[in-house]
N, C-alpha and C positions, 0 to 999 in steps of 0.2 A: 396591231392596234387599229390601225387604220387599210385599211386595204381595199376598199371599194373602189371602181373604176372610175369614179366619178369625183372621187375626191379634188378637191381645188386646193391648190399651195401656189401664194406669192412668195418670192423671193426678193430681199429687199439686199443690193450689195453696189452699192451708186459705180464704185471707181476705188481705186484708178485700174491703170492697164494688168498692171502683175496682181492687183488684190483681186480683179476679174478670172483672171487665168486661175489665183488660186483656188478660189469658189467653184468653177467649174466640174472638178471631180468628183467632188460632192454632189453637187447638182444631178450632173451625167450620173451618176450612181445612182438618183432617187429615179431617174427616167428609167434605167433598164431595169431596176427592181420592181418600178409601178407605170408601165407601160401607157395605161389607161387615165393615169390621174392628168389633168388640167396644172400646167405649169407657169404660171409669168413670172414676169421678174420687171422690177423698177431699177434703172440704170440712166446715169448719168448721159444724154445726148452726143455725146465724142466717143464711148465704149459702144453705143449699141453694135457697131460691126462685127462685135465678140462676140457677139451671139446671134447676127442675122448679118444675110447677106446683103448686099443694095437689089435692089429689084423685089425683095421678098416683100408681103406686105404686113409692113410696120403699125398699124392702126391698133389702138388698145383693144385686147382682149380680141384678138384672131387665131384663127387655127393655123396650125403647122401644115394645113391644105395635103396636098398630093403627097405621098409615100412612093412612088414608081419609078424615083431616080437615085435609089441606091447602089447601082451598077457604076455609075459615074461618080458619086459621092464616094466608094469604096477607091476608086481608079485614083483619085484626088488624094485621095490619104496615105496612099501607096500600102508600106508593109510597117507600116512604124506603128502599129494600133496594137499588134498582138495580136492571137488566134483567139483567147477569151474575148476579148473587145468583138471581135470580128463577127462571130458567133452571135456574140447579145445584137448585134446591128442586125443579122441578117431575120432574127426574131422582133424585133420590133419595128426594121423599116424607117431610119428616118429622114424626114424633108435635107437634104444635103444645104438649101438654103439657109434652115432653119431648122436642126437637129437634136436640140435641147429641149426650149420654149416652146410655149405656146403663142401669148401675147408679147408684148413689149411695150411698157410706161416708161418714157423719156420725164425725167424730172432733174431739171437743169440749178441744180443746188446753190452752185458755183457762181454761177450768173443773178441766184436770188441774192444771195450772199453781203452781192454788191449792190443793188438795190432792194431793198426790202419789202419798203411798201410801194414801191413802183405798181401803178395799177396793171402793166403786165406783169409784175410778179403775184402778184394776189390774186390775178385771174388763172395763169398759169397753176395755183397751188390749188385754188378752189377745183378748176377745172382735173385736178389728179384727186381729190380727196374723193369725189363726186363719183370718177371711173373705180377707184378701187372699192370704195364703199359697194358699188353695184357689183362687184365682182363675187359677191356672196364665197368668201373663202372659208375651208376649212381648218389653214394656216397660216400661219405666216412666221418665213423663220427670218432674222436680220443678221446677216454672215458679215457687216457692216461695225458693229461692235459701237458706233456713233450717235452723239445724242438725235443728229437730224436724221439718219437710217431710223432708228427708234421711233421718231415721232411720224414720220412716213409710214413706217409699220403699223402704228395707234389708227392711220388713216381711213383703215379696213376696215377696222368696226370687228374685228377680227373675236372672237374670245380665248384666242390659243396666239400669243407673240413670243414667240421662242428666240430666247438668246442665250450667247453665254455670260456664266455668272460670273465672271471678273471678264469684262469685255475690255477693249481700248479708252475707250471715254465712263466712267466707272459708274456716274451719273445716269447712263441712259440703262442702269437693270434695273433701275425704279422700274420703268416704263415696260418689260419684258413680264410678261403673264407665268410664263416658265421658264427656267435659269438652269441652262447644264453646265456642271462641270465638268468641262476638258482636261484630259490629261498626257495627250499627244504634242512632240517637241515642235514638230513643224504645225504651220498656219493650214497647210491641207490636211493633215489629221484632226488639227481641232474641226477645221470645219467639218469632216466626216461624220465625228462626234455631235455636231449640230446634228444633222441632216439625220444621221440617224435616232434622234429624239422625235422625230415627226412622225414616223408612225411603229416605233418601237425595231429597226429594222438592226441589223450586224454588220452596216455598209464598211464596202473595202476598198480601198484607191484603184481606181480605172482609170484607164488615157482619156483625159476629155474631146466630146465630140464640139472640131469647129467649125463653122460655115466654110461652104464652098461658094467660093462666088464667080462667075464665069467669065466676067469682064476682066477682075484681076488676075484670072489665069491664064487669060490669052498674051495681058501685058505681060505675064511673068515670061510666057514665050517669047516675046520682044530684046526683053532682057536678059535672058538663060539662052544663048544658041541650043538650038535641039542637038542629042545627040554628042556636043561638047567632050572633047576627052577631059578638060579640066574638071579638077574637082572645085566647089564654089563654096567661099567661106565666107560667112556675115559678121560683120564686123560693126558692133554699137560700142561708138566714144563714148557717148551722153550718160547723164544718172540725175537723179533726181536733186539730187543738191552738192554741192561741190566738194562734202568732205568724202562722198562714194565719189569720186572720179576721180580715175586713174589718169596719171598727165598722158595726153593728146600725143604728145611727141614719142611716147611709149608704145603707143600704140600703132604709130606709123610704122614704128623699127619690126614690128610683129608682122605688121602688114608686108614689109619687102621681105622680109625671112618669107614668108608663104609664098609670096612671086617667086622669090630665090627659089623655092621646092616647085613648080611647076601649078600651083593654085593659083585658081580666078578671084581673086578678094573685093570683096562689094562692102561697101561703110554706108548705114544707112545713119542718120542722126535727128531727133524728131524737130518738133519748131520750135523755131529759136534757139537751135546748134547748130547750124548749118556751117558755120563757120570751122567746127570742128573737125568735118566731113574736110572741106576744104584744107584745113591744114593738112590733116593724113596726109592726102593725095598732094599736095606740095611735099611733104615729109618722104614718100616713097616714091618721088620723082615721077609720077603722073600714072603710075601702074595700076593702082587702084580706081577702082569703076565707082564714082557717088552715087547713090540709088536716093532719090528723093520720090517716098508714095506716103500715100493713107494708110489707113488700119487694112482693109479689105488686101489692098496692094503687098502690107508687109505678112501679112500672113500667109497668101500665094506662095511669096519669094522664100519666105523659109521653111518654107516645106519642103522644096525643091533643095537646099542647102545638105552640104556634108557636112557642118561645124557650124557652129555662129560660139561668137568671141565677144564677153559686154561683161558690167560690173553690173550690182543690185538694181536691174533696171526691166521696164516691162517686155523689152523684147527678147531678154534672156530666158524670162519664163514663158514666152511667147514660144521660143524654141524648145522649151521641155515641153510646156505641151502639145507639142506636134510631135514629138519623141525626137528631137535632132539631136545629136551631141553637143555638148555643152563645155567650154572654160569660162566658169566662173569668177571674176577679178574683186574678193569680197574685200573692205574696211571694217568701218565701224559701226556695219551692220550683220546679223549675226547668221550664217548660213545654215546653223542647224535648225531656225523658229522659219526663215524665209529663203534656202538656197535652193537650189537646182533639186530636183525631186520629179521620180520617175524617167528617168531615160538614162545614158549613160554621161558622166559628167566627172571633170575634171573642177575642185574648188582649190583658189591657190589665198591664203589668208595670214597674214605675219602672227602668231604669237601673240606680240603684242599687240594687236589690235584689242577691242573691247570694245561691247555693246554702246553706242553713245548714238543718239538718233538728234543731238543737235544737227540744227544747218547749218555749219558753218562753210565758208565759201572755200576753203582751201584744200585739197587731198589731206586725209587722217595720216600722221606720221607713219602707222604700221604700212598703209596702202603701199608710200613710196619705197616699202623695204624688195617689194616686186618687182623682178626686172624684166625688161622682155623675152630674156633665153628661159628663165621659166615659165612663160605664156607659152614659147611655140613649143619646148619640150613636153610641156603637158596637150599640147593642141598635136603633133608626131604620133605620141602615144595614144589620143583617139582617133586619129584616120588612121590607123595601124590599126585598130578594131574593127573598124567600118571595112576596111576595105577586106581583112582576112575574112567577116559576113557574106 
């Protein structure tokens, strides 16, 4: 349908961390199919790291600049890409800063949210209407499914706003020009099914391409002794609301089981869980290492990981896509629409659990049916992959 090199396509998918990661296959799929085409994306100001590195330049509607450091971008990714991936990288070349994208529109939602008409929110929204408007696009898809992705989309001036037709917020397909229907179980297949409505393509799930950024890979040397005979497991307490999180003291008992096995156990936990981190490592009598970083920082560190261990949370699809093995600690959220996908993964989820996406603040009864010898027997059984690799 579309296949010019010149083609322009905004992507509109604000946040958060794991709806990021999910989008990116899709994405990375329309880049190695259309090489040529102009890509940005409008993202929430705390995600941009997902798709650029720090140093790179962030200014709306920039180019992905230089192509000549795909030899270090390759080194950084190690072998978890696959030989297909491998292949499409070394025919397209891209920026390792910046491997996706083109541009990058920071539109800080969250923060409007709370002031509205605050005259830096209305400057701030003018001043994004103004840059996409100029950005003469020939699409716009919203992997966002939200009334404000949608009206951020409208912002283009676009005449093609592709979404899907029963999206998350059901209000914003008014606003969508073209409406697919998905038919794939997971959130990365639907979105493929977008992505490939944009220019008639038969996209197929690829490892997404993530930024390399150089300063967090020296810190990750800091952190990782070179060399190290241990093996390094990452370990997220946190989840997004309290009925996905698994008790904290479960997850310390995990933690000394993997010291017991001769593993390096890192708990990293985002803002405003820090205390969780600290419990573990009270919990596993000090053996556990607290890793406190940014976005740029935890993606270095899990790259370098044989395991990462987390419930429905952004660093666990953080770890699928960089292909790490994965146990997944699901609730009452449901792992076949949102779990682990694409790499090799362990899901452990009660029976009785059931879809229910309340916040409530306390672990979903199925959650506490998990115990921690099924955490590390399922976590045995993938370093027993890894390592016969």
């Amino acid at each position: 349908m579309h296949t010019q090199s010149k083609f322009r396509l905004l992507v509109v998918r604000l946040g958060a961390m794991g709806d990021i990661l999910h989008a990116l296959p899709a994405v990375t799929a329309l880049r190695q199919a259309h090489p040529g085409w102009v890509i940005d994306w409008v993202v929430e100001p705390r995600w941009r790291a997902l798709l650029s590195a720090e140093g790179a330049n962030n200014d709306l509607e920039t180019p992905r600049g230089s192509r000549e450091n795909l030899t270090s971008w390759a080194k950084a990714r190690g072998n978890s890409q696959g030989p297909n991936v491998r292949a499409k990288a070394l025919t397209y070349q891209p920026n390792p800063a910046r491997p996706v994208v083109d541009g990058l529109y920071p539109a800080a939602t969250k923060e409007w949210r709370g002031s509205p008409l605050s005259r830096k929110t209305l400057h701030e929204i003018t001043q994004l209407r103004r840059a996409l408007r100029a950005g003469g696009y020939d699409a716009v898809i919203d992997l966002q499914g939200a009334v404000r992705s949608a009206v951020i989309g409208r912002m283009a001036a676009c005449q093609r706003l592709i979404g899907e037709a029963e999206p998350r917020e059901r209000v914003a397909r008014k606003l969508f020009t073209e409406r697919v229907v998905t038919h794939g179980a997971h959130v990365i297949q639907q979105d493929l099914e977008l992505a490939s409505a944009v220019a008639g393509d038969d996209l197929k799930a690829v490892t997404p391409w993530l930024p390399v950024d150089s300063a967090a890979e020296a810190w990750v040397d800091g952190v990782l002794r070179r060399n190290a005979p241990e093996t390094a497991v990452l370990i997220n307490p946190g989840a997004g609301w309290g009925a996905k999180r698994w008790p904290v003291e479960r997850y310390a008992a995990v933690a000394q089981g993997l010291v017991d096995r001769g593993m390096r156990v890192l708990v990293n936990a985002g803002p405003g869980e820090e205390m969780l981190a600290e419990t573990m490592v009270r919990g596993a009598g000090g053996a556990v290492i607290p890793v406190a970083c940014n976005v740029e920082q935890l993606i270095a560190l899990t790259r370098r990981v044989g395991l990462a261990i987390a419930g429905d949370t952004g660093p666990l699809h953080l770890a699928c896509a960089l292909g790490r093995p994965v146990v997944g600690i699901y609730g009452p959220t449901d792992p076949s629409r949102n779990g682990p996908f694409g790499t090799r993964f362990k899901v452990l989820r009660s029976p009785e659990s059931r879809r229910d996406h309340t916040r409530n603040a306390t672990p979903e009864a199925g959650l506490l049916t998990i115990l921690p010898e099924d955490v590390l027997q399922a976590a045995d059984e993938l370093l027993a992959g890894e390592n016969a690799e």
